[in-house]
C-alpha positions in Angstrom: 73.7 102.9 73.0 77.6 102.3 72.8 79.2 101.9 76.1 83.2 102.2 76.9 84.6 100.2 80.2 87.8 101.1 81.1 89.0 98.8 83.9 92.6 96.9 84.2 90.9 94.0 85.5 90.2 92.1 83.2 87.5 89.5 85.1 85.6 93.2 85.9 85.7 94.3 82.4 84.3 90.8 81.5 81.5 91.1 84.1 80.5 94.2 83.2 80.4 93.5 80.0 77.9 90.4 80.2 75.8 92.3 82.6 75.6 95.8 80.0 75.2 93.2 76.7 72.4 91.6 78.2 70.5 95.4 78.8 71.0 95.6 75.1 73.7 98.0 75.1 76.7 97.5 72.6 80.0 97.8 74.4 83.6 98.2 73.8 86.6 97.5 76.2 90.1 99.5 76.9 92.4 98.3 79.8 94.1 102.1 80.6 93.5 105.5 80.3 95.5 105.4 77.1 94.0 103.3 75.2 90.6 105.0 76.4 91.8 108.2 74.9 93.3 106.8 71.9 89.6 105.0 71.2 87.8 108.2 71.8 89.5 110.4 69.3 88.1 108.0 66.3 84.4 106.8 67.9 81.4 107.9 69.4 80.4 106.6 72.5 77.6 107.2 74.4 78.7 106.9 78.2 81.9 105.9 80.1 82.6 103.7 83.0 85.9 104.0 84.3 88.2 102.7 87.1 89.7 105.2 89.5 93.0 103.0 89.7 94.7 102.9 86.7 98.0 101.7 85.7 99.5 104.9 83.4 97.3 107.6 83.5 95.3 108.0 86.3 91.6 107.5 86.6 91.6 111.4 87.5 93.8 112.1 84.6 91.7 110.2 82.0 88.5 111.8 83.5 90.0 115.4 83.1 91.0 114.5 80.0 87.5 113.1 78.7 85.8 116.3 80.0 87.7 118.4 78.0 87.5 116.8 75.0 83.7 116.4 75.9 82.1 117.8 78.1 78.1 116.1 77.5 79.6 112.4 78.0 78.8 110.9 81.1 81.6 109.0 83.0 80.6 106.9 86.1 83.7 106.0 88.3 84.7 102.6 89.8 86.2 102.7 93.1 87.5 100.4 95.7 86.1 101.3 99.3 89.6 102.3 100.2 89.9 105.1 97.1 86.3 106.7 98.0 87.6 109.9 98.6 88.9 109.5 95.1 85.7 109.2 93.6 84.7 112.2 95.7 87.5 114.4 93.3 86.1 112.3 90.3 82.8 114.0 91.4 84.1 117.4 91.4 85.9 117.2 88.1 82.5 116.1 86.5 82.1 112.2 86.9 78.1 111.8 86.7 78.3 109.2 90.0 80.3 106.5 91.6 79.9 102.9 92.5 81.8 101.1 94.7 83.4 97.4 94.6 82.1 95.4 95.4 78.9 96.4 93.1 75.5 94.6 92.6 75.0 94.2 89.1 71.0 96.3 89.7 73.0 98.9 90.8 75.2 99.4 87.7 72.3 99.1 85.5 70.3 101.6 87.7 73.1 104.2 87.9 73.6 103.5 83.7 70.2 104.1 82.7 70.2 107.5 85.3 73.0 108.8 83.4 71.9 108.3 79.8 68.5 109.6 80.9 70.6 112.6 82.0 72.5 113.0 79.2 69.1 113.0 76.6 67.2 115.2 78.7 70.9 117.7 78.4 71.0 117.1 74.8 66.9 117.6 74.4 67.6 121.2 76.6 70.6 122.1 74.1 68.0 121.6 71.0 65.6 123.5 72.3 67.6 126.0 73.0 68.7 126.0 69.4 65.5 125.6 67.6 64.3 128.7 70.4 67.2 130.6 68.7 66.8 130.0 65.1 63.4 130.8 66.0 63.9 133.9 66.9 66.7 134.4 64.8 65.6 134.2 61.3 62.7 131.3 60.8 59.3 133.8 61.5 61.1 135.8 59.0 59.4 134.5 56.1 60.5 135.8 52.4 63.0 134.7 50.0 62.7 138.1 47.5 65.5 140.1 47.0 64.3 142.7 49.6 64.0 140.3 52.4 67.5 138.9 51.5 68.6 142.5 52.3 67.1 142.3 55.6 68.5 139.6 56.8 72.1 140.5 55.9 71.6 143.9 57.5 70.1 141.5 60.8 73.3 139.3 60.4 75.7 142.1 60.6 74.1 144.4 63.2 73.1 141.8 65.7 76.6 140.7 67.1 77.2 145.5 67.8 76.0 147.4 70.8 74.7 149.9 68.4 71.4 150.9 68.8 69.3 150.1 65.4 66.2 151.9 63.8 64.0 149.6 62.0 61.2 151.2 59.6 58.2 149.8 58.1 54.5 150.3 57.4 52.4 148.9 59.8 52.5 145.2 59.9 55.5 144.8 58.0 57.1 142.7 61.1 59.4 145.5 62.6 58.5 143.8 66.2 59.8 140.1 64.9 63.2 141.6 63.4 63.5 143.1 66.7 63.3 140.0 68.1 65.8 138.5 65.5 68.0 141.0 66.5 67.8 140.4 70.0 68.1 136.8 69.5 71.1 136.8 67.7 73.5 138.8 69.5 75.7 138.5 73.0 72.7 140.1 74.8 70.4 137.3 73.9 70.1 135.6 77.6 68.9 138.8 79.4 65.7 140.1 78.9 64.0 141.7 75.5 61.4 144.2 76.7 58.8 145.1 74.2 57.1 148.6 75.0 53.9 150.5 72.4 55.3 153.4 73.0 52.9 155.4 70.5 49.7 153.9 72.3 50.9 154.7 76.3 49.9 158.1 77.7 53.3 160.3 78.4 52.3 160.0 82.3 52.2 155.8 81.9 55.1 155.5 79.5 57.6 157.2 81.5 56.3 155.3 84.6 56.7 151.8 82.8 60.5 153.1 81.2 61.9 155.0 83.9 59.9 153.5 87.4 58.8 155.6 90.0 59.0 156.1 93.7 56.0 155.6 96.1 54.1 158.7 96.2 55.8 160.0 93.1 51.9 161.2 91.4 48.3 160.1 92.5 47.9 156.1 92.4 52.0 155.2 93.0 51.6 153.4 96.3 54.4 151.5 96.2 58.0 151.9 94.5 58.1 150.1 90.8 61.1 149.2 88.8 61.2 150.6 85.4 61.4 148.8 82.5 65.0 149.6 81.6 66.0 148.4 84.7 64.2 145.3 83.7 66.0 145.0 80.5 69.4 146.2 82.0 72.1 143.7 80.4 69.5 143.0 77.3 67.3 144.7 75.1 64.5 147.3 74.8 62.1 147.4 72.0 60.5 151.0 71.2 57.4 150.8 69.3 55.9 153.6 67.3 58.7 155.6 68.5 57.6 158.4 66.7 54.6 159.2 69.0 56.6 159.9 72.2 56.3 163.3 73.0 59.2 166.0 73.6 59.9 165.8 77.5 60.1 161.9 77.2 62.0 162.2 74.2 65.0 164.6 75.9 64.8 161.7 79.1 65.4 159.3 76.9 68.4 160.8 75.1 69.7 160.9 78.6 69.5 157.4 79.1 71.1 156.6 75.7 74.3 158.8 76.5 74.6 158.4 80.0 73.0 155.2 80.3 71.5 156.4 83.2 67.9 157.6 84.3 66.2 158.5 87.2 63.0 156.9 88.7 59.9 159.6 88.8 59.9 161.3 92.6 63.4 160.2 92.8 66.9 162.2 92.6 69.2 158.9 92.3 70.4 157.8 89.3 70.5 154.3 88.0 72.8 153.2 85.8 72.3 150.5 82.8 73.4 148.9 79.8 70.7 148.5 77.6 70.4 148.3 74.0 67.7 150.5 72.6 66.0 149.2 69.4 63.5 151.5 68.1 60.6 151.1 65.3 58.7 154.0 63.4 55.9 153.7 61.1 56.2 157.7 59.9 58.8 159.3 58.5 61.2 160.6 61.3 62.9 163.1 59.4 59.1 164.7 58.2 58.6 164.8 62.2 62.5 166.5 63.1 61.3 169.4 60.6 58.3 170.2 62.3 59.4 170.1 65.5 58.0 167.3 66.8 61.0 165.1 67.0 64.2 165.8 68.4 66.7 165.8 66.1 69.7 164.8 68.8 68.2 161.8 69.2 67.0 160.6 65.8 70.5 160.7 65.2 71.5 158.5 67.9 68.7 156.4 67.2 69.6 156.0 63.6 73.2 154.2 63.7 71.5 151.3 61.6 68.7 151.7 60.0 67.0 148.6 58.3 64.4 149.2 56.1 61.5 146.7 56.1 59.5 146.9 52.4 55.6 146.5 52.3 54.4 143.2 51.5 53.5 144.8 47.8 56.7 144.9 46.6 57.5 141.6 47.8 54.6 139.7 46.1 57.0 136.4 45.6 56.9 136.2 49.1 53.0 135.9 49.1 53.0 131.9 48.7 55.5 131.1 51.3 53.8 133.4 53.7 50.6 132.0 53.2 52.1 128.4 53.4 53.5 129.4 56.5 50.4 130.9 58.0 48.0 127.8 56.4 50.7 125.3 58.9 50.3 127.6 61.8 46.8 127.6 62.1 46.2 124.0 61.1 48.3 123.0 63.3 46.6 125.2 66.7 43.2 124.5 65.3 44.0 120.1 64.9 42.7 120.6 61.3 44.6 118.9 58.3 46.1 121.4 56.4 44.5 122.6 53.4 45.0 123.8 50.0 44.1 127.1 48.2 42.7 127.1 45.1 43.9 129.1 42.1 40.6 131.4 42.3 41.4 132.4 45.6 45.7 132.2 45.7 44.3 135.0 42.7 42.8 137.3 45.0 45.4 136.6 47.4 48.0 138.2 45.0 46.3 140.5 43.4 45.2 142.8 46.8 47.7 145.1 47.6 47.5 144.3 51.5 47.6 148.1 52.6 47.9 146.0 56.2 50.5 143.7 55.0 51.6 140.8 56.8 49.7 140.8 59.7 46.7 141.8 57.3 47.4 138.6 55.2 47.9 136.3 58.9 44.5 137.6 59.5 42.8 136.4 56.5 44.4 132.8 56.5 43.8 132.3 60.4 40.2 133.2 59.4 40.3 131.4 56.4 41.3 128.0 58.6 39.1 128.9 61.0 36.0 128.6 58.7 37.4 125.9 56.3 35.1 122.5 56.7 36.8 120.7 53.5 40.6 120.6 52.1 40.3 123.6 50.2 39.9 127.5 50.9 38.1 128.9 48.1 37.3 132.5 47.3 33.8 132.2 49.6 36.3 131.9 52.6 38.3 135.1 51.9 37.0 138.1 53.7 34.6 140.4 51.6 36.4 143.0 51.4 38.8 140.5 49.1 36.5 139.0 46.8 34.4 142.5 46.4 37.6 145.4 46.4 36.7 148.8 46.7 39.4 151.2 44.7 40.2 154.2 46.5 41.7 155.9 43.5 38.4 155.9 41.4 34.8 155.9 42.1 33.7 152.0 42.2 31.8 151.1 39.3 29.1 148.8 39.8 27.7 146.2 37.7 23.6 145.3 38.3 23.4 141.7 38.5 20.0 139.7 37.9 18.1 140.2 41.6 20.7 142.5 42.6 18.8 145.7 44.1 20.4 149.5 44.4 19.7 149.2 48.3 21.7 145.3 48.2 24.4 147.2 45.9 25.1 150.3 48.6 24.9 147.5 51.5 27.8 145.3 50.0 29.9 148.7 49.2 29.7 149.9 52.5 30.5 146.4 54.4 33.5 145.7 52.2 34.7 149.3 53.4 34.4 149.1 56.9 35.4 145.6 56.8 38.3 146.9 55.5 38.8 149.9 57.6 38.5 147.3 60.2 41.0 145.0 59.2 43.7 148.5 58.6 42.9 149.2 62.5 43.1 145.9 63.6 39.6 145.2 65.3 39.9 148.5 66.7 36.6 150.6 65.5 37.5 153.7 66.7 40.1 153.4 64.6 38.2 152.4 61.9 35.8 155.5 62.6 38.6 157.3 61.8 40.0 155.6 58.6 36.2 156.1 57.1 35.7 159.4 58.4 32.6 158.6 60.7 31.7 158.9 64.6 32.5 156.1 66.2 28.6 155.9 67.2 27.7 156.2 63.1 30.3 153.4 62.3 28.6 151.5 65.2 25.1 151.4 63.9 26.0 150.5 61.0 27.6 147.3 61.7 24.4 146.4 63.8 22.9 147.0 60.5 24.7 145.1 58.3 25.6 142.3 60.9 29.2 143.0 60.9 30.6 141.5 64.3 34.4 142.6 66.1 36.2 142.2 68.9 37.2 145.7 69.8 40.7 146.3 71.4 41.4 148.7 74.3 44.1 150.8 73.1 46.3 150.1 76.1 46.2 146.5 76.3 49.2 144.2 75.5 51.7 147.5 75.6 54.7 146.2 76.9 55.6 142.4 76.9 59.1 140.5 78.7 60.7 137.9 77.1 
């Protein structure tokens, strides 16, 4: 640590010098303000002690000067008793603290080491803030292939607008993440980001959680609630499956895009707020505007920028990365060294077409990590439904092996497909009921039978999240 004493005197500069050398810090001397500032502009130094009496420019004037040119040093100020109301202005124009003449050489040392301590704990703040950013901003992007490159340039040039933006994907493509991105990287990115599943909330909840309501406003509201684009008001608000809202909450919403205004339900005042609206559909809005089912007023308000996010099948190159990525991840929350994957299974790995995509592929390596005992994931750690597909497009053809039994044949056909249909809906068997065409109570047997085991997910948890 490189310390600058500026002090006319030379005896004090001496002093403090001997006393700061024998800490272990590396010191350099200037005898005015000038010759402070003239040092500065070529070297680094890590903290400033300066005399409020100087000859030239005054300790004040050297101090102003220093905080301009750099705001994160710390400069302690050394004052006679007389010039204590000096040091008082020092303080106010930024000087970390004062010490008086005469001074116990503890007490410098004390009052040092409190404003370096200062200054790393600042400078640790500032680089989390940054790495929080880039976070945000591009780094759980993951993809170098010509499609992703497209995506980021579209986040790049969107983020610093007010223009609302339309992002469209598959499900599990990441539309929530370059949301985030979005969010992250524009002049709205200390106010809040609101996330809200629009397409899983009944229209009753969703309009209470967007718009608030007043006490007494329906059956259950005891007590007045703030919406959520009040809670977003000055950031951002993140529409899920926007496609699933239905017509009523559609038109209130168009309100609150040209006004920038709504009302709370039970209530006739209007609230006003300047919220950016970024919306995500996994259907094709245009499809939905012809059949009625989405107004076509607002799909054009909605659609200012549209960025397109491509299915993880026609970005295979990004399949190593991602699974590097994911393979650190979960090592790293699970304390296991991080493994590799061998070609048999990195061959599977490629070769599915991840109708889930991303999030389908995350869910396979967290597993995969999960089970792994050894440095290597092999194909027996993949999910069954990877190491035994099951085409869609064709009736499966199966090959009798030696032992292998008609019933043993049907069992491992019907496990890879609700496995899955499982994976498509995310946990969620009523989902995958759907997806395989069954009653939820059929698909449920089943998987007692064949000893399939799943957390199911209620389809309103985890709806709306603040950042």
């Amino acid at each position: 640590m490189r310390i600058l004493i500026v002090d006319d005197e030379e005896v004090l500069r001496d002093v403090l010098e001997v006393v700061l050398r024998r800490e272990g810090f590396d010191v350099v001397l200037a005898a005015s303000g000038e010759e402070a500032l003239n040092f500065l502009e070529g070297d680094d130094v890590d903290l400033v002690i300066l005399d409020i009496m100087l000859p030239g420019i005054s300790g004040i004037d050297t101090l102003r000067a220093i905080r301009i040119a750099n705001p994160q040093l710390p400069v302690i100020i050394i004052t006679a008793f007389s010039s204590i109301d000096g040091a008082i202005e020092a303080m106010k124009h930024g000087a970390f603290h004062y010490i008086p003449k005469p001074f116990k050489n503890e007490e410098v040392v004390l009052t040092v080491n409190k404003a370096l301590e200062q200054r790393r704990l600042s400078s640790e703040n500032e680089r989390l803030k940054a790495e929080l950013s880039e976070k945000y901003a591009y780094s759980n992007i993951i993809g170098k292939s010509e499609p992703m490159r497209k995506v980021y340039e579209l986040i790049r040039l969107a983020a610093p607008s007010r223009s609302n933006i339309l992002i469209a994907g598959e499900s599990g493509t990441g539309k929530e993440l370059v949301a985030k991105a979005i969010h992250h990287a524009s002049p709205r990115a200390r106010n809040a980001f609101v996330t809200v599943n629009s397409g899983s909330l009944p229209p009753e909840l969703l309009e209470s959680s967007l718009f608030g309501h007043m006490k007494g406003a329906f059956t259950g509201a005891i007590a007045t609630k703030r919406g959520l684009f009040e809670v977003a008001d000055g950031g951002s608000i993140f529409l899920d499956e926007i496609g699933n809202i239905n017509l009523e909450t559609q038109a209130k919403l168009l309100r609150v895009i040209q006004e920038k205004e709504f009302m709370r339900l039970g209530s006739v005042e209007t609230i006003k707020v300047d919220v950016r609206i970024i919306a995500a559909t996994n259907v094709d809005l245009t499809k939905l505007m012809r059949d009625g089912n989405f107004r076509e007023d607002l799909f054009y308000r909605l659609n200012v920028i549209t960025i397109p996010l491509p299915p993880l099948r026609r970005k295979r190159e990004d399949i190593p990365l991602l699974i590097t990525n994911f393979l650190d991840k979960y090592s790293e929350e699970n304390k296991r060294k991080v493994p590799q994957v061998t070609p048999d299974a990195m061959r599977i790995l490629m070769d599915h077409s991840w109708p889930g995509n991303v999030r389908e592929l995350e869910n396979a390596i967290e597993r995969a990590v999960v089970l792994c005992t050894g440095d290597k994931i092999g194909p027996e750690l993949l999910p069954d439904y990877l190491r035994y597909p099951v085409s869609t497009d064709q009736p499966a053809m199966v090959v009798p092996a030696e032992g292998l039994s008609l019933k043993d044949a049907v069992s491992r056909y019907e496990r890879a497909m609700i496995l899955q249909s499982l994976e498509l809906a995310n946990g969620v068997q009523k989902k995958a009921a759907e997806l395989l065409q069954l009653k939820p109570s059929t698909l449920n047997e089943m998987m007692k039978r064949l000893g399939i085991h799943t957390k199911s997910t209620s389809p309103v948890e985890d709806e709306v999240s603040v950042e």
